[in-house]
C-alpha positions as CSV (number, residue, x, y, z in Angstrom):
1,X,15.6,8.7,-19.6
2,X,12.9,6.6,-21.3
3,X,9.3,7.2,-19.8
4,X,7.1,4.3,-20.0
5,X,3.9,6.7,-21.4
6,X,6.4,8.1,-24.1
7,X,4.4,5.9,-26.8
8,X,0.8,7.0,-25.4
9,X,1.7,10.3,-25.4
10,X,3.2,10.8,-28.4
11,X,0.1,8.9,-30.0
12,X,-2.3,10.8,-27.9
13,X,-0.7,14.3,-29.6
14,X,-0.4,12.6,-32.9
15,X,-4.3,12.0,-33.3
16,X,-5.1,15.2,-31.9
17,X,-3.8,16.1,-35.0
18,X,-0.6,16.9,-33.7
19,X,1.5,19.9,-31.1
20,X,0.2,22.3,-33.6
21,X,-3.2,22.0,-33.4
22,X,-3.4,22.4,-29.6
23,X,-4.3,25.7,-28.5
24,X,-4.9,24.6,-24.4
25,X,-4.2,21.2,-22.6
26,X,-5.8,20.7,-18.6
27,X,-6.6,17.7,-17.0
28,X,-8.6,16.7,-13.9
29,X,-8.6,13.5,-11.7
30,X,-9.1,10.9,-15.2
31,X,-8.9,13.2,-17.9
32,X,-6.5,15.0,-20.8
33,X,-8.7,18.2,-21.4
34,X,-7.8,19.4,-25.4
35,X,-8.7,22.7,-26.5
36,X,-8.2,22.3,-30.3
37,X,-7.6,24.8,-33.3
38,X,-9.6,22.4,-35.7
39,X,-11.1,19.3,-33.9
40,X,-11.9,17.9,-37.4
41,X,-8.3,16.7,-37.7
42,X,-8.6,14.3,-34.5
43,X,-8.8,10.6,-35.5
44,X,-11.1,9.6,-33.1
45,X,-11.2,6.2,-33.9
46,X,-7.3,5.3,-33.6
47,X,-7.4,7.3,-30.0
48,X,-10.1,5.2,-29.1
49,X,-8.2,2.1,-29.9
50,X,-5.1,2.9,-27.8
51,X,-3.5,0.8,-25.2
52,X,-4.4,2.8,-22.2
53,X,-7.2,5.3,-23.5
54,X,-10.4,3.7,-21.6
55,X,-12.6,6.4,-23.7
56,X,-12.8,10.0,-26.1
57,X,-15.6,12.7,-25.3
58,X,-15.9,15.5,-27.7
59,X,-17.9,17.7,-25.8
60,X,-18.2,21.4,-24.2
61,X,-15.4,22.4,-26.4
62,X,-12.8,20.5,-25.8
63,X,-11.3,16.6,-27.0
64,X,-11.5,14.8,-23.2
65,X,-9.1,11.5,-22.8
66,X,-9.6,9.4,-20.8
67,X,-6.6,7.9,-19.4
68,X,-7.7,7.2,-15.4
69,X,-5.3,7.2,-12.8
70,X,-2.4,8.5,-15.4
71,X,-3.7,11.3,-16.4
72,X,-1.1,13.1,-13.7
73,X,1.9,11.5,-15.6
74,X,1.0,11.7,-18.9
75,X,0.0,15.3,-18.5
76,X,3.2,16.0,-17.3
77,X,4.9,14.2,-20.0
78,X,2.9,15.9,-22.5
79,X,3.3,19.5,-21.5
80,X,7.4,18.8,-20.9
81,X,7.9,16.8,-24.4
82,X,5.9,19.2,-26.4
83,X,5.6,22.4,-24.9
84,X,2.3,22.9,-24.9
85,X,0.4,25.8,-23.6
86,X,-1.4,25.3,-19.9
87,X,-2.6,28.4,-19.1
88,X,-4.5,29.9,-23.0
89,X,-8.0,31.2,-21.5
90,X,-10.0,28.5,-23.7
91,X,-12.9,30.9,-24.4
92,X,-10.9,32.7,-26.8
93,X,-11.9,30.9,-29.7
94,X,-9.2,29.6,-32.3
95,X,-9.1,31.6,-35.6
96,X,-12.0,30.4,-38.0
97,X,-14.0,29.3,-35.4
98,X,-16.9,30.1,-34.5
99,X,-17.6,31.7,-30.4
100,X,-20.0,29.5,-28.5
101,X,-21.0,30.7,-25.7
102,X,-22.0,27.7,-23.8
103,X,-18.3,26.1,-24.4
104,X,-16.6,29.3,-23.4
105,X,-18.4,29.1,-20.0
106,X,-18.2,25.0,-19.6
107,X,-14.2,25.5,-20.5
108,X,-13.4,28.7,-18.4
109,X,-15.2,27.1,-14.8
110,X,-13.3,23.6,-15.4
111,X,-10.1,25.8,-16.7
112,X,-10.3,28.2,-13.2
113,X,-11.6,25.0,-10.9
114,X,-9.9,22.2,-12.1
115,X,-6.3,23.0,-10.8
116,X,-8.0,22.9,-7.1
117,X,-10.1,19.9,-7.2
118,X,-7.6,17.5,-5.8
119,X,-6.8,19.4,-2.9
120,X,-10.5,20.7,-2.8
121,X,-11.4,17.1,-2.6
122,X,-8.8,16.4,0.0
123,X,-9.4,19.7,2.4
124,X,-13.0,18.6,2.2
125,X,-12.2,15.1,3.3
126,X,-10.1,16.1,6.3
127,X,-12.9,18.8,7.3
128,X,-15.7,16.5,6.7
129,X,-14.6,13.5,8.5
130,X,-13.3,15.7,11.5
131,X,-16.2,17.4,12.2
132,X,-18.1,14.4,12.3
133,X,-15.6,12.6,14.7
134,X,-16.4,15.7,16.8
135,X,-20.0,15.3,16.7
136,X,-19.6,11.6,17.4
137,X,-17.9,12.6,20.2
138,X,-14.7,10.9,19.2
139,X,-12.1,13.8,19.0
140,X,-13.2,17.1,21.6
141,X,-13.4,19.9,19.7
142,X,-10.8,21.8,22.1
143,X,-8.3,19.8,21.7
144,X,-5.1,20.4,19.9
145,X,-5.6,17.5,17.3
146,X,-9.0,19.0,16.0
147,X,-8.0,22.7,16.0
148,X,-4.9,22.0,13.4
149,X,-6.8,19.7,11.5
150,X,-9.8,21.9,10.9
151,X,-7.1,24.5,10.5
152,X,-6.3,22.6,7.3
153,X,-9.6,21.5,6.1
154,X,-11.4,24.8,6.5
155,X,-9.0,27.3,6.1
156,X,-8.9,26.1,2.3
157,X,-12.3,26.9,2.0
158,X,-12.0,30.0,3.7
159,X,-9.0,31.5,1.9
160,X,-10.5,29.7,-1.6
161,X,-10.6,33.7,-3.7
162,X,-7.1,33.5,-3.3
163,X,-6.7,30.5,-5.0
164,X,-9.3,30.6,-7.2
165,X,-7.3,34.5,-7.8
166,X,-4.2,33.0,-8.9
167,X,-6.2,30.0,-10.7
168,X,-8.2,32.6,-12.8
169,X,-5.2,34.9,-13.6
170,X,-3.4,31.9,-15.1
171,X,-6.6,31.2,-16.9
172,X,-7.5,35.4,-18.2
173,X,-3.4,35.2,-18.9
174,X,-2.9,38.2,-16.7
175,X,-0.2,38.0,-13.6
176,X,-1.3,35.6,-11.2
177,X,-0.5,37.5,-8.2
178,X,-2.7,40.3,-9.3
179,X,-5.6,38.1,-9.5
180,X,-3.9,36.3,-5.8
181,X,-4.5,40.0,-4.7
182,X,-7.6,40.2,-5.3
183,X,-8.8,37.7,-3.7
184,X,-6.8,38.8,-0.6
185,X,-9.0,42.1,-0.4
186,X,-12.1,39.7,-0.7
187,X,-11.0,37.6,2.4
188,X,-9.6,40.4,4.9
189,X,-10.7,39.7,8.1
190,X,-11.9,43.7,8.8
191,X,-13.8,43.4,5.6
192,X,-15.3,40.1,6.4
193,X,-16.1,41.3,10.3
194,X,-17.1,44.6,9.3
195,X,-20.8,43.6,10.0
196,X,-19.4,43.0,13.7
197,X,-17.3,45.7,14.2
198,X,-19.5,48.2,12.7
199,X,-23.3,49.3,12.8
200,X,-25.4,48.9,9.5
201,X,-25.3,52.4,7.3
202,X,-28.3,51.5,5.1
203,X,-30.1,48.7,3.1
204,X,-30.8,48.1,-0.2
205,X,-33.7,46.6,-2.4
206,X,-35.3,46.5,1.4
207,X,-38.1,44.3,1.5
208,X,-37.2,41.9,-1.1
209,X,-35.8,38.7,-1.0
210,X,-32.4,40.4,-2.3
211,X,-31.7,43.0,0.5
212,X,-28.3,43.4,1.3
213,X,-27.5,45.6,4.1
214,X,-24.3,48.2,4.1
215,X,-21.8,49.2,6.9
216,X,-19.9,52.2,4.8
217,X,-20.2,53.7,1.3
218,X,-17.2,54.9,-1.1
219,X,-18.2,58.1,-2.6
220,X,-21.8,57.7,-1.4
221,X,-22.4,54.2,-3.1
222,X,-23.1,51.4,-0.3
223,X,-19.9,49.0,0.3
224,X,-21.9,45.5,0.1
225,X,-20.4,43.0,2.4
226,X,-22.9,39.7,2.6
227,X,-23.8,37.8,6.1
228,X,-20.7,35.2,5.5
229,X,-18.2,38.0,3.4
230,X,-16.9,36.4,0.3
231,X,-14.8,34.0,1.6
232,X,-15.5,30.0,0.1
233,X,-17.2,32.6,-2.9
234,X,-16.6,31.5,-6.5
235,X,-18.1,33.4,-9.1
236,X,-16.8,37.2,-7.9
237,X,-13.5,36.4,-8.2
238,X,-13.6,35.1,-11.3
239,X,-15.6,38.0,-12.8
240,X,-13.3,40.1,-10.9
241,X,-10.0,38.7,-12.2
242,X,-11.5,38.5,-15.8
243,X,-11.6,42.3,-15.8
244,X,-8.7,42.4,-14.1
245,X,-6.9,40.6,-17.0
246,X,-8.8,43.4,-19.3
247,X,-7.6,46.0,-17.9
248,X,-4.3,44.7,-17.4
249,X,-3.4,44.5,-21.1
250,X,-5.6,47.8,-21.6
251,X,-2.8,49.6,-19.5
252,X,0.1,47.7,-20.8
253,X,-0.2,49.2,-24.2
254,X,-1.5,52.5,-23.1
255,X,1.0,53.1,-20.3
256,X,4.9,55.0,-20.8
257,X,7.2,51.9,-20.7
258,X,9.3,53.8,-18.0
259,X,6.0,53.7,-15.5
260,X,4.2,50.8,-17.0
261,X,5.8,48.0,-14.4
262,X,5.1,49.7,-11.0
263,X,1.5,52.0,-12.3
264,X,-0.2,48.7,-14.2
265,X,-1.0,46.4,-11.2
266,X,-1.8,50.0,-9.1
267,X,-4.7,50.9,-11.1
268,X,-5.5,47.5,-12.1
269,X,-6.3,46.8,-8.4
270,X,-7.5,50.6,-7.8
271,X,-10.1,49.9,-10.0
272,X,-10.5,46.1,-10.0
273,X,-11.0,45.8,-6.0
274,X,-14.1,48.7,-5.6
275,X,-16.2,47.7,-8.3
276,X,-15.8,44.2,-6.8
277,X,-17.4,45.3,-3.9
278,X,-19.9,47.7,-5.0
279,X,-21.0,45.8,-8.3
280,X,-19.3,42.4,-9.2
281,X,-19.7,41.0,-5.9
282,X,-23.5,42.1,-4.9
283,X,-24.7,41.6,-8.6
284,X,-23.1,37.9,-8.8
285,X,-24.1,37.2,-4.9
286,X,-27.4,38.0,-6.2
287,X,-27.8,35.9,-8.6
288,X,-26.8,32.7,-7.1
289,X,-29.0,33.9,-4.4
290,X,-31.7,33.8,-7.0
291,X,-31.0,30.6,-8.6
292,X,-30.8,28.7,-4.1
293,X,-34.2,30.5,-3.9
294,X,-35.7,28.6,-6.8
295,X,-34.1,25.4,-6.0
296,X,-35.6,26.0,-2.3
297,X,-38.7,26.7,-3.5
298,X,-38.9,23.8,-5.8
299,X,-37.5,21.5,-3.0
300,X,-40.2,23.0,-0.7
301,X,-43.3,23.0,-3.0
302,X,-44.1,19.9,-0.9
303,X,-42.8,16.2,-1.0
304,X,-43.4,16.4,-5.1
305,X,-41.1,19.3,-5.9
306,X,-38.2,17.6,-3.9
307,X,-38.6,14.2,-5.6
308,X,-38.5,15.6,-8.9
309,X,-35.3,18.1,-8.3
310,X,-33.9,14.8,-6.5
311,X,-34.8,12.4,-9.2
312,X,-33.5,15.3,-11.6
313,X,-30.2,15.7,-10.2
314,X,-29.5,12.3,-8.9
315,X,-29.9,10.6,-12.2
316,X,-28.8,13.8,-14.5
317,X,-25.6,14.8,-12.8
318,X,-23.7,11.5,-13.7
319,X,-24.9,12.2,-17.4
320,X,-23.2,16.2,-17.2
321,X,-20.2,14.5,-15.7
322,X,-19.7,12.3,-18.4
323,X,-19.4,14.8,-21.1
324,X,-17.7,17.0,-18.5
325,X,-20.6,19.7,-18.8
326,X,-20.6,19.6,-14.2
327,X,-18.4,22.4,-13.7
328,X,-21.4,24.9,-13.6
329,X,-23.5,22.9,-10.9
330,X,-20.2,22.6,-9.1
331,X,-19.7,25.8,-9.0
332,X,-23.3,27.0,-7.8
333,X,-23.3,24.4,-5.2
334,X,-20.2,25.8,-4.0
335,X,-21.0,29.2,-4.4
336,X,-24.8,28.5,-2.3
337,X,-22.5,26.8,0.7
338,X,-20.7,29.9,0.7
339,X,-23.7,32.1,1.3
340,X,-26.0,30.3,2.6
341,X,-23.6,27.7,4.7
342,X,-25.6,24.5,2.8
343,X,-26.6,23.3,-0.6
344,X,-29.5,21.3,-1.8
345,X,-28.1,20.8,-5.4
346,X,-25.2,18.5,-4.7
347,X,-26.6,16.7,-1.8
348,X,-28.7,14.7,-4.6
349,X,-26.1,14.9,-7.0
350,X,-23.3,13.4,-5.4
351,X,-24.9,10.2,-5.1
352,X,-23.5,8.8,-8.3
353,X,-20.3,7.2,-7.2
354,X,-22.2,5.1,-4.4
355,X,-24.4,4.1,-7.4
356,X,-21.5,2.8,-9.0
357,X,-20.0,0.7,-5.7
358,X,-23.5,-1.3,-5.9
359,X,-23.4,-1.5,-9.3
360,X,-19.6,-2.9,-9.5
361,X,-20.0,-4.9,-6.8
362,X,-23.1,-6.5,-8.5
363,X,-21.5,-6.9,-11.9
364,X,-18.1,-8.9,-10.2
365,X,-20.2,-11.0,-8.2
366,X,-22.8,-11.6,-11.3
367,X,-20.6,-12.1,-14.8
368,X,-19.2,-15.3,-15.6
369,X,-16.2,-13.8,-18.1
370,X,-13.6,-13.2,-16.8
371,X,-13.0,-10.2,-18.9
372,X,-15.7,-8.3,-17.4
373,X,-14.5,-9.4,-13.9
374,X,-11.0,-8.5,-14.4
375,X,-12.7,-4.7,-15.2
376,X,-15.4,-4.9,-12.9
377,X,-13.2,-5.0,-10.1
378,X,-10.6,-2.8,-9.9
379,X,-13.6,-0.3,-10.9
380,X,-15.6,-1.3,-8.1
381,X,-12.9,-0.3,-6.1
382,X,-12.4,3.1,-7.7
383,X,-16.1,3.5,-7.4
384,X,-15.8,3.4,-3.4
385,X,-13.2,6.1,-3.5
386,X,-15.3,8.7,-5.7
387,X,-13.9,8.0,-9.0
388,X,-16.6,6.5,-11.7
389,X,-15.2,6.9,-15.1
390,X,-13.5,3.2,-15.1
391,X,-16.8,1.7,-14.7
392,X,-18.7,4.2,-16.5
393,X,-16.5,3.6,-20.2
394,X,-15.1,-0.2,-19.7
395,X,-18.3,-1.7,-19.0
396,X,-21.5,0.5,-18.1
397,X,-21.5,3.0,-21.6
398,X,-20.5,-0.3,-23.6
399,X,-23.3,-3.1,-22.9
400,X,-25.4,0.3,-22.8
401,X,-28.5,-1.3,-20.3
402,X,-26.3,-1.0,-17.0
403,X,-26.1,2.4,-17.8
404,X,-29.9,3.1,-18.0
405,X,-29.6,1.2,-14.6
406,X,-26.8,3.4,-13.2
407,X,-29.0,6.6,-14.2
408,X,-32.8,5.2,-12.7
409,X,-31.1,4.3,-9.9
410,X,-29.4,7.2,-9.2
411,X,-32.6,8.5,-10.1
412,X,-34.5,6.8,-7.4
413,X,-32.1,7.5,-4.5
414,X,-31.5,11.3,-5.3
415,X,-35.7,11.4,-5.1
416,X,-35.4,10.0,-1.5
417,X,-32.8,12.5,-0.4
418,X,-35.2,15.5,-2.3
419,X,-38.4,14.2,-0.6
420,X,-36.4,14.5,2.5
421,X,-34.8,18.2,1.9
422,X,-31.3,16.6,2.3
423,X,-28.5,19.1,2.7
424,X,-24.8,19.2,2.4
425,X,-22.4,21.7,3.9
426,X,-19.1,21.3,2.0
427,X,-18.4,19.8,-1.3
428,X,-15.0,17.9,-1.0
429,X,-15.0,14.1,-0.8
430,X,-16.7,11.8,-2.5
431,X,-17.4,7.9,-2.6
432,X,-17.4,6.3,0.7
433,X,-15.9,10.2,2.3
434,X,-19.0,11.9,0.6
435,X,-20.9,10.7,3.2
436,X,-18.6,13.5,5.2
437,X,-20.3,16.5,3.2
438,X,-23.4,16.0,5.0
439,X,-22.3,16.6,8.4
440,X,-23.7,20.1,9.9
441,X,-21.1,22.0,11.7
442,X,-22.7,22.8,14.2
443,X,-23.1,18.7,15.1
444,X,-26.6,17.8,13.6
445,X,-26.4,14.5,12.0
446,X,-29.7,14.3,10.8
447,X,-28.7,15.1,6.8
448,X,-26.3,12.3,7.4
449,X,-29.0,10.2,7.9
450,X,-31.3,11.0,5.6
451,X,-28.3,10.8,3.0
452,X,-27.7,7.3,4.3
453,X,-31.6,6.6,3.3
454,X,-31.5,7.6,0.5
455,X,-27.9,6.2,-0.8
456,X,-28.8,2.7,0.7
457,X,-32.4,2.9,-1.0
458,X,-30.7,3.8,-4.4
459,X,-28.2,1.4,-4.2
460,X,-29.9,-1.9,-3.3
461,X,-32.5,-1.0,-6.0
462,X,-29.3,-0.8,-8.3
463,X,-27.9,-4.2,-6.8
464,X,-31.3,-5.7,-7.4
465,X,-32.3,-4.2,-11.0
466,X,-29.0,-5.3,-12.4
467,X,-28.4,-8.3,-11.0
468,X,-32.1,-9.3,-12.0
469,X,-31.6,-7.7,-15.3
470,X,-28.1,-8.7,-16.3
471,X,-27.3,-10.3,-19.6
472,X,-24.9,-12.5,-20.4
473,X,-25.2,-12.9,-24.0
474,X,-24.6,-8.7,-24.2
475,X,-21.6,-9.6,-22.0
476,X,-19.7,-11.9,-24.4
477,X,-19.4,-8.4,-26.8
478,X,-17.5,-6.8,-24.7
């Protein structure tokens, strides 16, 4: 049967420079992530011109389409029709090409977290808005409702190094339910209550900011569990399931054939599951400590340091998310949460997409074509749920100045939430159910507030700067 995207697609592949010159294809919520053998073949300018391509990026390795809310059909169509490969690790660079480091990190975060960001986002909605219906006082937290709704929303984030496991295997091309099994021996609840159950053995690097204390030792080297275990963690499982993959093919060709089946995923994990927990998991856990302590520190060298991390963020994040260059902040922020139960990073940077509701609103209400209205509009309305890229390529990008505006403004707001040590504890919704993300647990509604602050402030100065600022003669270009 005919699909009504068969032209696009087979356009798409065509000036990507065709089936054979696609070595990965991934998507997220608006976009056709290529990882190409030669991205000199792609004819950028025919892609750009298609009916239903709103905009190209070539950037972090990879030839990003932009199709919007399509993307899920037309990445199914193009995987079925052509066969192409969705789970090459992206970091392996194509023959003739030259590594780059920078890409093969950018591609490998969005290639391990892109397959859970929609039900990411949506666990983080459903937790989010629940808890603060419970600290409204709107749902009791006793009662059945709440308890299988938070079930849903947190257990998610709890159980995430499973997913992330079978996410990463997919990506390192190793079985995914070896890397699924790791991340079950990061999560098990007498691992992650062993600092209840049992009394502390020992400490290390005591009396630095990176002491990690030790309940048992295997073969006299401390076991390091952190305060909150390695559940909602990112960056161990993925180190751990990229060796993992290693030693998977390492014993595949090494191994008898007639033992190979049942001994390769024994030693794998025999070897794969310690080291996680005496050196992959402390080392990594380390470093994102170090990278929250400098944030914290910059966010608490008085009201200065938090306006300019704010300002920073706020206005810089939208810019990373355009050339799909986010996945790292992402990652940390979700990575600091884990440890540390909140994030600074995020709390500025997720202020974009409310940007973008002023701003769209502002454009409809201000344009007199009717072109622009007809695509200010609908994006205004995608703006409010989270998504910014039909705005962002139809209209902002294009006339160039509402851009600038877009990026000062989000400027301005993210300094107000820095000046006022904003917080969020969980990264899942965004647009109008961001606003969820900064509700404390534990009931405190005070980052909510101070997020409101500093969203309002950087919105009406949006609504104000562009609607004072907006020209109509750049308008009639479009």
């Amino acid at each position: 049967m005919a699909n009504k995207y068969d032209a696009l697609a087979a356009s798409i592949i065509q000036n990507v420079g065709g089936k054979e010159n696609v070595v990965n294809l991934a998507h997220c919520f608006t976009r056709l992530r290529f990882t190409l053998k030669d991205e000199s073949k792609v004819n950028q300018e025919e892609l750009r011109k298609l009916q239903g391509v709103i905009q190209l990026i070539m950037a972090g390795g990879q030839c990003q389409v932009v199709v919007g809310s399509k993307v899920d059909a037309l990445y199914d169509l193009i995987v079925e029709t052509y066969g192409l490969s969705t789970n090459s690790a992206d970091n392996e660079s194509p023959a003739g090409q030259k590594h780059n480091p920078v890409n093969a990190l950018m591609n490998t975060m969005s290639g391990v977290l892109a397959p859970t960001l929609g039900i990411l986002t949506a666990a983080g909605i459903i937790k989010g808005v629940i808890s603060l219906f419970a600290s409204l006082g709107w749902i009791s937290t006793t009662s059945g409702l709440y308890m299988l709704l938070y079930a849903v929303g947190d257990g998610f984030f709890y159980f995430l190094p499973i997913l992330l496991g079978f996410s990463a295997a997919r990506r390192f091309k190793c079985s995914e339910y070896l890397g699924a099994a790791i991340g079950t021996a990061l999560v098990y609840p007498a691992m992650v209550n062993i600092g209840s159950t049992m009394e502390v053995a020992g400490t290390i690097l005591a009396g630095t900011p990176f002491a990690m204390d030790y309940y048992n030792t295997l073969f006299g080297i401390p076991i390091i569990m952190p305060g909150s275990g390695y559940t909602s963690s990112i960056i161990p499982i993925m180190l751990a399931v990229y060796l993992a993959s290693k030693l998977e093919k390492t014993f595949k060709k090494s191994l008898p054939e007639a033992i190979r089946g049942i001994l390769t995923p024994v030693l794998v994990l025999l070897i794969t599951v310690p080291l996680t927990y005496i050196v992959i998991g402390p080392v990594s856990q380390g470093i994102c400590g170090a990278i929250f302590m400098l944030v914290k520190a910059l966010y608490e060298c008085g009201v200065v340091g938090g306006i300019i991390a704010g300002a920073l963020v706020g206005g810089g994040f939208g810019v990373l998310v355009m050339f799909g260059l986010h996945w790292v902040i992402i990652s940390l922020a979700l990575s600091n949460i884990g440890i540390n139960g909140f994030d600074y990073i995020m709390a500025s940077g997720g202020i974009g997409p409310m940007i973008g509701v002023a701003q769209g609103l502002c454009i409809t209400l201000r344009t007199r074509s009717k072109k622009v209205r007809d695509l200010a509009l609908p994006s205004f309305i995608s703006q409010v749920c989270g998504v910014g890229e039909p705005l962002m390529y139809s209209i902002l990008i294009p006339l160039k100045k509402p851009y600038a505006i877009n990026i000062l403004s989000g400027a301005v707001g993210g300094a107000v939430m820095g000046a006022l040590r904003t917080k969020i504890y969980l990264f899942g919704g965004s647009g109008i159910f961001g606003f969820a993300n900064y509700v404390n647990p534990t009931g405190d509604m005070s980052d909510l507030i101070k997020a409101l602050i500093g969203t309002g402030i950087g919105m009406a100065f949006c609504f104000i700067v562009q609607w004072l600022t907006y020209d109509f003669e750049a308008e009639k270009k479009l």
